[in-house]
C-alpha positions in Angstrom: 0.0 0.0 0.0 1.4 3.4 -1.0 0.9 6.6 1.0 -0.5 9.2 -0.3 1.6 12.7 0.3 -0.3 16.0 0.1 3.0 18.1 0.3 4.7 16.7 -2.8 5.8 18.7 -5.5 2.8 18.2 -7.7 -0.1 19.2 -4.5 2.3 22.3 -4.6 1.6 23.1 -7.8 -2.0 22.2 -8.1 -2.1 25.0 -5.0 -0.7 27.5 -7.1 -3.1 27.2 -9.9 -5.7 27.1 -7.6 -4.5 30.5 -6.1 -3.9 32.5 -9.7 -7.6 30.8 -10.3 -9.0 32.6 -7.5 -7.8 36.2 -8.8 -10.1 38.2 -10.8 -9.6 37.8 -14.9 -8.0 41.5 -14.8 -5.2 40.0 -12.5 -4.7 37.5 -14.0 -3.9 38.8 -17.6 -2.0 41.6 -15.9 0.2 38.8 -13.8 0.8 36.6 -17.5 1.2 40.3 -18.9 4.1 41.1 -16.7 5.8 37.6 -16.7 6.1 37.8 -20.8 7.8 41.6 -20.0 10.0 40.1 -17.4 11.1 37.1 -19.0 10.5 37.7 -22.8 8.2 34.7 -23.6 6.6 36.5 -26.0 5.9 39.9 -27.9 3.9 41.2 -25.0 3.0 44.4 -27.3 1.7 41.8 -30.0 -0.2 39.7 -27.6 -1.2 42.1 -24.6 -2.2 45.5 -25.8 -5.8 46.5 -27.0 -4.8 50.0 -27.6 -2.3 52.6 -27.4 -2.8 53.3 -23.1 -2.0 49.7 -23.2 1.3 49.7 -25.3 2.4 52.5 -24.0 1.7 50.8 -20.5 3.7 47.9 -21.8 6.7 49.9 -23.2 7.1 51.9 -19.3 6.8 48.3 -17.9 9.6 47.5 -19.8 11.7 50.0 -18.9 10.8 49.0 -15.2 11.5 45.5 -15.4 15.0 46.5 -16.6 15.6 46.6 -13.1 14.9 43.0 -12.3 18.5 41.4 -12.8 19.6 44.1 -10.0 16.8 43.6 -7.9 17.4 39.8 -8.2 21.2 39.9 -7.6 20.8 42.2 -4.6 18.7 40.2 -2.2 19.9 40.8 1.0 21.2 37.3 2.9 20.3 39.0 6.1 17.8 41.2 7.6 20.4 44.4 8.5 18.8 47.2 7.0 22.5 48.3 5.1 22.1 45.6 3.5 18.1 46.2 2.5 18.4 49.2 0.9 19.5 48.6 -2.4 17.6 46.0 -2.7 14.2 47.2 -1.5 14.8 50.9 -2.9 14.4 49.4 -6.1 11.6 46.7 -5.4 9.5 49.4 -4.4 9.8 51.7 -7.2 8.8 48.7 -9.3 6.3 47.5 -6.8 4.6 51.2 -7.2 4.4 51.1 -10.9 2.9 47.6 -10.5 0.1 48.8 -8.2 -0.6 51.6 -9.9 -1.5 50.6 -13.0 -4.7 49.3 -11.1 -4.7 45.4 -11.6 -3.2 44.1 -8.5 -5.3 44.6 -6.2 -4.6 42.8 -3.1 -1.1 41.6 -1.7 -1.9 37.9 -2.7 -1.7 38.8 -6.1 1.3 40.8 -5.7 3.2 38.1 -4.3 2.0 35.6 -6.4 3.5 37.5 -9.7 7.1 39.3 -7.3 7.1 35.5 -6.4 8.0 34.9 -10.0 9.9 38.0 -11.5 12.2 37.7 -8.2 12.0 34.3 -6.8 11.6 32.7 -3.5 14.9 34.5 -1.7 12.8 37.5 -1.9 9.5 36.3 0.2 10.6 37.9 3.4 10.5 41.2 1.9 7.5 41.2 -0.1 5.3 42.2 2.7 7.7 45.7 3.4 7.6 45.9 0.0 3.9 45.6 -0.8 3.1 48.1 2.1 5.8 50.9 0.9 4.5 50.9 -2.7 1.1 50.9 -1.6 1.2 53.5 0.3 2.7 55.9 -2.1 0.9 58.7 -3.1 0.7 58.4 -6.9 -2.6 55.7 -6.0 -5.8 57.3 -4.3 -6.1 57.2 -1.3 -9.3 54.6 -1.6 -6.9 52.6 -3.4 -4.2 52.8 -0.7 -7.1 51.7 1.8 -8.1 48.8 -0.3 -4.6 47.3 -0.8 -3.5 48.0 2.7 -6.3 46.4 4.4 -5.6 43.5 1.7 -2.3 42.3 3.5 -3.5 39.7 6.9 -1.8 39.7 10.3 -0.1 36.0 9.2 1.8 37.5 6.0 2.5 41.0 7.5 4.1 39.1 10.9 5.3 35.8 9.2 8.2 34.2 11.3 9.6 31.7 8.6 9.5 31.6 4.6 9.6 29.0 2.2 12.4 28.7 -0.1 10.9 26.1 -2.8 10.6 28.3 -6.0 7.4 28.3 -7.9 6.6 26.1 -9.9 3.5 27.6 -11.7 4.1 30.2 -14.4 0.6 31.3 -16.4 0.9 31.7 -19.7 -1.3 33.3 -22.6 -3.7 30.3 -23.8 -5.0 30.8 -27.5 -8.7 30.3 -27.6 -9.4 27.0 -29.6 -12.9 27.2 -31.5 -15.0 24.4 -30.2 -16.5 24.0 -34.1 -12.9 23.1 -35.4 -11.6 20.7 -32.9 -10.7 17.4 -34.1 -12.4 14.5 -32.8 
C-alpha cells in the first residue's frame, strides 16, 4: 500500500493554480502580462495590448522590469537594513508602478506575480515591500485603503519563509474554437 503525500511537489503546484484561479480575470492577464515583459516569452506588445494606453503601458513596464536582474542579484542574505536598501529601494519603485496601473489589487496577487519576477529569496521582503508601494501617493487614497487592508496579520508578521521556488508560471492560452476541434 502506497501513502499518499499532500506536500509533494505536484499538490504544490496544483495550489498554485488554484490560487492564480481565485484572482479576478484583470489580475490574472496583468500577472501573465508582466511575466512575458520580465522574461521575454513572448511579444507582450503583439499579444497584450488592445490600444495605445495599453502599449504604452507595456513599453514603461519594460523599462521598469529592466531593473529585475539588479533587484534579483541584490537580495539581501540577512535582515540588516545596510544591507536592504538597495535592494528594497528598487523593489518598491517597481512595486509602485505595478500597483498603480490598477490590476493588482490585493497583496496575494502581488506576491504571487514578485514570487515569479524575483524568486523565493525575496518572500521575506514582499510584505515591506507591498506596504511601501502601496502607500505611495501616486494611488488614491481609496486605493491605498483597499490594498493596505488586503495584506492579513499571518503574512504581515510571518516568522519563517519557504524557499521552494514556484513552480506555476501562467501563460497566454490561444482560444481553440469548439466547431474546429478534431475528434
Amino acid at each position: 500500500m502506497t501513502k499518499t503525500t499532500h506536500d509533494g511537489p505536484g499538490f504544490l503546484t496544483l495550489g498554485e493554480i488554484k490560487e492564480f484561479a481565485g484572482f479576478s480575470a484583470a489580475t490574472q492577464r496583468y500577472i501573465r502580462r508582466s511575466l512575458d515583459v520580465a522574461f521575454d516569452r513572448k511579444d507582450a506588445v503583439a499579444v497584450w495590448s488592445r490600444d495605445a494606453v495599453e502599449m504604452a503601458s507595456i513599453d514603461a513596464q519594460h523599462q521598469f522590469y529592466d531593473r529585475l536582474p539588479d533587484i534579483r542579484a541584490s537580495i539581501p542574505d540577512s535582515s540588516v537594513l545596510k544591507d536592504a536598501e538597495p535592494f528594497l529601494a528598487q523593489l518598491v519603485t517597481v512595486s509602485a508602478f505595478d500597483l498603480g496601473q490598477g490590476r493588482l489589487d490585493c497583496f496575494a496577487a502581488y506576491r504571487f506575480l514578485y514570487e515569479r519576477l524575483i524568486g523565493a529569496d525575496a518572500r521575506p521582503w514582499l510584505p515591506a515591500a507591498f506596504c511601501a508601494a502601496a502607500s505611495m501617493p501616486h494611488l488614491p487614497p481609496s486605493k491605498r485603503k483597499i490594498l493596505l487592508q488586503s495584506i492579513s496579520e499571518a503574512a504581515a508578521t510571518a516568522t519563517g519563509w519557504s524557499k521552494r521556488q514556484p513552480s506555476f508560471y501562467p501563460e497566454w492560452v490561444d482560444k481553440v474554437d469548439a466547431d474546429s476541434r478534431a475528434y
